[in-house]
KOLMI-935616 format. One line per 4 residues: number of its first residue (from 1); for each residue x, y, z of N, C-alpha, C. Coordinates in pm, 1 decimal, m for minus. Layout:
NUM) X,Y,Z,X,Y,Z,X,Y,Z  ...
REM end
This chain:
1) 14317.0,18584.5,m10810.5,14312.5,18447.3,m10855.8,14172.6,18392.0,m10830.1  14107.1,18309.7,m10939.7,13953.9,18286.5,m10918.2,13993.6,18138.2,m10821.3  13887.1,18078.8,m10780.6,13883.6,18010.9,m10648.5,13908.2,17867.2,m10766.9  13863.4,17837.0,m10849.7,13890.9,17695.7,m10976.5,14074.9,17700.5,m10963.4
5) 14094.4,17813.1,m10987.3,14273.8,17856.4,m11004.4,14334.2,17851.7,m10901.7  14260.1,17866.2,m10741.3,14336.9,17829.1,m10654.1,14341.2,17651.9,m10586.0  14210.3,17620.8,m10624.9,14218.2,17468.8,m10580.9,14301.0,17423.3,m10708.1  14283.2,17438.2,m10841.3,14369.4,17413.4,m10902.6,14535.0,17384.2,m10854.7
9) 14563.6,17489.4,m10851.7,14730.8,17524.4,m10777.3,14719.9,17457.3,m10685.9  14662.8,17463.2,m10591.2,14660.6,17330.6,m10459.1,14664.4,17206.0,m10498.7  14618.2,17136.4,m10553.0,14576.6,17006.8,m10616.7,14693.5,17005.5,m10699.3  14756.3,17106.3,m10783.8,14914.9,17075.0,m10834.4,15043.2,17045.0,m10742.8
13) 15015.5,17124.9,m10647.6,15116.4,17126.9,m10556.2,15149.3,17005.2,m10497.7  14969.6,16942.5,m10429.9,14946.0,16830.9,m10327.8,15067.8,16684.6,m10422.3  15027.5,16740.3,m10553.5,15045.9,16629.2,m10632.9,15206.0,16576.7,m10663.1  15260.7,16718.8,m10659.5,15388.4,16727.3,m10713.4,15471.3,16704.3,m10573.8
17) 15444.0,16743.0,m10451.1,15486.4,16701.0,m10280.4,15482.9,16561.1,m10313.0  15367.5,16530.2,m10320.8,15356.9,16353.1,m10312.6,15444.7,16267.9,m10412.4  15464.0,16316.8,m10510.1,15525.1,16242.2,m10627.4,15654.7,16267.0,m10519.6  15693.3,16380.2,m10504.4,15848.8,16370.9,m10502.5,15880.5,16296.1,m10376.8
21) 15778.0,16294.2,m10261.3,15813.3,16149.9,m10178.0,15759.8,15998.9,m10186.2  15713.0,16007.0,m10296.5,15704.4,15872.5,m10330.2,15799.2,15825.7,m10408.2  15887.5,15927.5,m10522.8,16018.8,15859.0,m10542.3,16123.8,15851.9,m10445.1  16130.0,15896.9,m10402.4,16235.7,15908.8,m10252.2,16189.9,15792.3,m10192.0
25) 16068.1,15733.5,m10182.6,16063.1,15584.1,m10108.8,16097.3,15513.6,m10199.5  16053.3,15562.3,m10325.6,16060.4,15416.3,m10397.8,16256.7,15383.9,m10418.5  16330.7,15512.0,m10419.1,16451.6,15501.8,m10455.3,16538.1,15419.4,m10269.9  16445.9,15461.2,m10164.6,16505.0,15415.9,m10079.0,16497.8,15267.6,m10063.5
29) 16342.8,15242.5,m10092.7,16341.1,15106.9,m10071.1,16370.4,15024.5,m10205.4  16395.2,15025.8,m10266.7,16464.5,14974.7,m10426.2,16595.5,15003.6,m10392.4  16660.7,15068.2,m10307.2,16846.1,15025.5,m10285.7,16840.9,14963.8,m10154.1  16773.6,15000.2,m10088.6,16734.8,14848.4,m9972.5,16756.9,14712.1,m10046.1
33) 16699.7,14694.8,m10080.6,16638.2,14540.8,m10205.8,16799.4,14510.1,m10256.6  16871.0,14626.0,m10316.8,16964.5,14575.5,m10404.2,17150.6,14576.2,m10281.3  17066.9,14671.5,m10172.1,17182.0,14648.9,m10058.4,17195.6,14494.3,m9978.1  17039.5,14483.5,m9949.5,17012.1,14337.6,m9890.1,17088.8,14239.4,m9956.7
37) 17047.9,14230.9,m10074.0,17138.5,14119.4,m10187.2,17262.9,14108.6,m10176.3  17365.4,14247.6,m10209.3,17483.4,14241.4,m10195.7,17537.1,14211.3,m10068.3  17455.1,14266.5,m9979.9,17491.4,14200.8,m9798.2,17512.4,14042.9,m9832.2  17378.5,13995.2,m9897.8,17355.7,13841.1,m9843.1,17436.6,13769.2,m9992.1
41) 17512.0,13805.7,m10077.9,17561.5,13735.6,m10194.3,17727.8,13747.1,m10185.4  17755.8,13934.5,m10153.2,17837.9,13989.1,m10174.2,17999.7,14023.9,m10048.4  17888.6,14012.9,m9970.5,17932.0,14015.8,m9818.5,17935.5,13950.4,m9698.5  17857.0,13858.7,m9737.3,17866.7,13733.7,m9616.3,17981.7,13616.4,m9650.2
45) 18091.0,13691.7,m9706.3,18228.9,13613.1,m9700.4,18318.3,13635.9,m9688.6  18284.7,13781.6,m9635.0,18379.1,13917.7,m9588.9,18398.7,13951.2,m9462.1  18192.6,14002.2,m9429.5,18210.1,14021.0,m9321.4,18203.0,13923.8,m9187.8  18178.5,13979.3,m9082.0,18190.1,13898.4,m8943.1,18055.9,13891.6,m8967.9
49) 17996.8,13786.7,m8852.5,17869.5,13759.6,m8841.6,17790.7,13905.5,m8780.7  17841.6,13944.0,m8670.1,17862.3,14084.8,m8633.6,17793.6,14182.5,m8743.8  17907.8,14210.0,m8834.5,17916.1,14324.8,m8922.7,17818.0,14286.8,m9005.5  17813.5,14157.2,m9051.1,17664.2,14150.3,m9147.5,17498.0,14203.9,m9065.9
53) 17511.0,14105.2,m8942.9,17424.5,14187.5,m8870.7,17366.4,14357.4,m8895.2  17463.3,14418.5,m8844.6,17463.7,14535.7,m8811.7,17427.5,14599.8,m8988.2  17454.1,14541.0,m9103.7,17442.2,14611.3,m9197.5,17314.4,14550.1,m9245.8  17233.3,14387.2,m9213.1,17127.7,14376.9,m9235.8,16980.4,14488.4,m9160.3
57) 17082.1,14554.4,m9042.4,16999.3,14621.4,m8956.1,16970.1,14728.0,m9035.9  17071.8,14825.8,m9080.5,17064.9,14943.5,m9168.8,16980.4,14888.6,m9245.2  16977.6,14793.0,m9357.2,16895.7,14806.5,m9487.9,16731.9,14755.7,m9419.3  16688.1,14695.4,m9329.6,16576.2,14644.1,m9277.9,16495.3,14805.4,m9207.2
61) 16570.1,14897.8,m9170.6,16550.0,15058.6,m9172.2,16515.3,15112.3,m9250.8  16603.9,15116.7,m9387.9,16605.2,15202.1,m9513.5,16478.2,15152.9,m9513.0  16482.0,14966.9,m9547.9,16329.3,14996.3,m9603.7,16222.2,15021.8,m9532.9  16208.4,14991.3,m9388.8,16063.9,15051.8,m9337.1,16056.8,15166.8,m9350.9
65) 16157.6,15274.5,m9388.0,16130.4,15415.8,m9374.2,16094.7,15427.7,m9531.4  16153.7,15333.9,m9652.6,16122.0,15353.5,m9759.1,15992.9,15315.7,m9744.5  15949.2,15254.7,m9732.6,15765.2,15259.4,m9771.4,15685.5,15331.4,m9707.8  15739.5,15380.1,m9560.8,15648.7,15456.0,m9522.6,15627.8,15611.6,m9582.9
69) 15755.9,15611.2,m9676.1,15761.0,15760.6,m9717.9,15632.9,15731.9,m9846.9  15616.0,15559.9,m9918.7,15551.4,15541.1,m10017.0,15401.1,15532.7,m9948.4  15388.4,15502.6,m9849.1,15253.1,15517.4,m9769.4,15222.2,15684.5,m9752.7  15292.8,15765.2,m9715.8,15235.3,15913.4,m9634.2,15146.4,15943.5,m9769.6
73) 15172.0,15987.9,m9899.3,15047.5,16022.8,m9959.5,14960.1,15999.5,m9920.5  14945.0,15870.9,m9925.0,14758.0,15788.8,m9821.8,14709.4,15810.6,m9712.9  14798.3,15964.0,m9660.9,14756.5,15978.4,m9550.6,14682.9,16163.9,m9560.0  14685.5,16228.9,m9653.4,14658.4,16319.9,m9733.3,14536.2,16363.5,m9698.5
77) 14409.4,16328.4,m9645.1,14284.5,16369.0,m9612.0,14268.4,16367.4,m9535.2  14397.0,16290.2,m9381.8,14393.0,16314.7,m9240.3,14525.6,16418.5,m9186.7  14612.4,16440.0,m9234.6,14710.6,16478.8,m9196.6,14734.4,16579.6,m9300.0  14753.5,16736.8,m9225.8,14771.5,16836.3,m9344.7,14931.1,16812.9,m9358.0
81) 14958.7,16893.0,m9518.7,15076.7,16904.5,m9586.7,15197.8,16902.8,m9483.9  15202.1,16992.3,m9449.4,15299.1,17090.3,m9385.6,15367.5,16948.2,m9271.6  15269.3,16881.5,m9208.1,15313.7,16790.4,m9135.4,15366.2,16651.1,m9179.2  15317.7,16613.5,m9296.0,15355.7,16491.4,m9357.3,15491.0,16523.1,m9462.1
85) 15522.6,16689.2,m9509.1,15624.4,16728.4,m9514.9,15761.1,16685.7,m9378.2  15701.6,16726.9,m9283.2,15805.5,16696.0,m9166.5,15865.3,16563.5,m9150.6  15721.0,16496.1,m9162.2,15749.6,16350.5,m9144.4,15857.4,16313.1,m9230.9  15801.0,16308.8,m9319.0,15924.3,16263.9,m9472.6,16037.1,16321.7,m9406.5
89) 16073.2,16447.6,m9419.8,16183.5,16524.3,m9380.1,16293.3,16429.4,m9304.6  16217.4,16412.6,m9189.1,16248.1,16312.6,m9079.4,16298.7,16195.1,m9108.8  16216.8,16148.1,m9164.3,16263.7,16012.9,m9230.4,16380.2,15972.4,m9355.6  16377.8,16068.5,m9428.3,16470.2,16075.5,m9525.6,16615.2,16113.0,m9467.1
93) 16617.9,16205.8,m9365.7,16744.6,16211.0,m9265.9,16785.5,16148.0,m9170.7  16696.1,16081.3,m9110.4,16708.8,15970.4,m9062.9,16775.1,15846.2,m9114.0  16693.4,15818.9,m9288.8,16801.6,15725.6,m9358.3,16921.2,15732.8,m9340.3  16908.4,15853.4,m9364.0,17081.6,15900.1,m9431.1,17179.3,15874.9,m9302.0
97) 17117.9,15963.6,m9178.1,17246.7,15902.1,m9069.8,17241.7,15798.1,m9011.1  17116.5,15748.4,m8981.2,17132.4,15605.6,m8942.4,17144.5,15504.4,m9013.8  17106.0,15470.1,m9156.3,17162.9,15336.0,m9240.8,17297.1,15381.6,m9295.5  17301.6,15461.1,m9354.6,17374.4,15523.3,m9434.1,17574.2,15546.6,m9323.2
101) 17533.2,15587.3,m9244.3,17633.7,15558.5,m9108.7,17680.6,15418.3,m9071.0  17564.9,15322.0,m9055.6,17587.7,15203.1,m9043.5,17653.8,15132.3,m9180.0  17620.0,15142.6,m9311.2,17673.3,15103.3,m9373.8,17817.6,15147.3,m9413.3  17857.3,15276.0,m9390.1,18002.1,15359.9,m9381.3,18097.0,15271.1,m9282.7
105) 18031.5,15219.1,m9172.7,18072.3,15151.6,m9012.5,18162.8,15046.7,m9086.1  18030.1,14996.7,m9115.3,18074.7,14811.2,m9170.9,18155.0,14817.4,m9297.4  18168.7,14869.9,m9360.1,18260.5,14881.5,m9513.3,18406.0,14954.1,m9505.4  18420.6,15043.4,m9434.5,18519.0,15110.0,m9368.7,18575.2,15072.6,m9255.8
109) 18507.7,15062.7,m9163.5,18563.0,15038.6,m9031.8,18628.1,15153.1,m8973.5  18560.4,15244.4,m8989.5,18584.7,15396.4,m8925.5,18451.5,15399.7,m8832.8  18563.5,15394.5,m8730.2,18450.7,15399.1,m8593.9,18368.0,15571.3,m8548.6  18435.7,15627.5,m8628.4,18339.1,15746.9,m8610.6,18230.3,15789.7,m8649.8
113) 18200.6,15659.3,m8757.4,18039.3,15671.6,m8807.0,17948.2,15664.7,m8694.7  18008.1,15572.8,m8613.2,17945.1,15509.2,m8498.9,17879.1,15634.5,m8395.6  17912.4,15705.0,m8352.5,17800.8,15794.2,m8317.3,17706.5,15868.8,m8382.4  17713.4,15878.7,m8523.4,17606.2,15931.7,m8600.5,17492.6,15841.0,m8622.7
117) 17490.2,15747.5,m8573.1,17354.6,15578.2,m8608.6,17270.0,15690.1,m8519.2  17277.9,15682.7,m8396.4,17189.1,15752.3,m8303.3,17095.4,15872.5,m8324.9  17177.0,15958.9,m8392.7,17108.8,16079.6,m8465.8,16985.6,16039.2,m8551.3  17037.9,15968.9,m8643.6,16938.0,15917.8,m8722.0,16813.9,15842.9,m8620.2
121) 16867.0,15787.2,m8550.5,16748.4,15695.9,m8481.4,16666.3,15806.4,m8412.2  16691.4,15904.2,m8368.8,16681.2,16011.3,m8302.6,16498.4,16093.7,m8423.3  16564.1,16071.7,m8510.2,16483.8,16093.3,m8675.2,16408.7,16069.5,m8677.4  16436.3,15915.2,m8669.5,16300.2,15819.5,m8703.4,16204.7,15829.5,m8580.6
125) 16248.0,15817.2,m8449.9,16147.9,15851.7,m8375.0,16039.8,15982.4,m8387.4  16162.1,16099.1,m8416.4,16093.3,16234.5,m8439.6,15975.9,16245.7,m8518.6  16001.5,16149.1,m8652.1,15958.4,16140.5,m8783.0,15806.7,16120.3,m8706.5  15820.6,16001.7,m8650.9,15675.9,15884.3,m8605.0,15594.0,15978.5,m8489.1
129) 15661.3,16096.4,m8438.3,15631.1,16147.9,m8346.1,15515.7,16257.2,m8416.5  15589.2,16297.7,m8502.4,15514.6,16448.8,m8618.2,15425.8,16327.2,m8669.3  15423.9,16259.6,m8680.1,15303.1,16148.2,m8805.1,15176.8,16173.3,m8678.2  15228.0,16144.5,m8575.5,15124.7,16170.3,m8437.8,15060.8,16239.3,m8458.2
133) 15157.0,16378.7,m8440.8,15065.4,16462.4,m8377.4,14990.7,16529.3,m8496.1  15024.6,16537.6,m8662.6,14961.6,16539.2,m8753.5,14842.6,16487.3,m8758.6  14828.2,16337.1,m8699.8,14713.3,16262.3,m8729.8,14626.4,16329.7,m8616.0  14674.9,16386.8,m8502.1,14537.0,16411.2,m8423.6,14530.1,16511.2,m8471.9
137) 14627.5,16675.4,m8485.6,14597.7,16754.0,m8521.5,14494.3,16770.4,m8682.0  14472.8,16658.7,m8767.5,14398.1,16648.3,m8854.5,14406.2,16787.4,m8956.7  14342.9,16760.8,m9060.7,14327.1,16870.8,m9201.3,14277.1,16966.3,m9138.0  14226.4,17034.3,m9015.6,14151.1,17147.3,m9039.1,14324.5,17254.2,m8963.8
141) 14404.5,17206.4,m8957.2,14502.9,17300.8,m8951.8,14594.4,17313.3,m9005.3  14556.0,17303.2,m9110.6,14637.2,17360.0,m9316.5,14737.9,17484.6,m9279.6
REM end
């Protein structure tokens, strides 16, 4: 493979990683937006003050993790692939058991969601932890 054909392929790859977590933010934080609403239109005549709480908490999650998944591209010339892969990773599973649990909690009322919030939180720390050590470890360890 001539060296044009391999930065090539790199520069496809970088591109096509990034796209696919930038829709993943954009889809997280765009059902944030449309969860928030139904919380605050749909559900604050349902639930307890409590339970709205707890489900404004989930979607105020989704979305910081949704933009930060729309931020990591921009982080691309300090932080190699492989690690801002993790991050996302992290974060996208993180959604899932910690909002995604919380919102199962409050709509159901099956208390066994209730130990899966933690996992997720467990995530998001992990997530912020790999963003770390990515950022010191820097691009020269591709």
């Amino acid at each position: 493979m001539k060296e044009n054909d391999l930065i090539n392929t790199q520069r496809l790859t970088k591109q096509s990683l990034n796209k696919h977590w930038l829709v993943l933010g954009a889809l997280l934080a765009g059902t944030a937006v449309i969860l928030g609403a139904f919380a605050a239109h749909g559900l604050s005549t349902i639930l307890t003050a409590s339970q709205l709480t707890t489900f404004e908490t989930a979607v105020r999650y989704q979305m910081y993790h949704g933009l930060a998944l729309l931020l990591l591209p921009t982080l691309s010339d300090y932080v190699a692939p492989k690690w801002l892969k993790r991050v996302a990773v992290s974060f996208c599973c993180g959604c899932l058991l910690f909002s995604a649990s919380l919102y199962l909690l409050v709509l159901t009322g099956a208390k066994w969601f209730g130990p899966i919030t933690p996992l997720g939180g467990v995530l998001f720390i992990v997530g912020w932890a790999l963003l770390t050590i990515g950022l010191l470890k820097g691009r020269s360890h591709d």
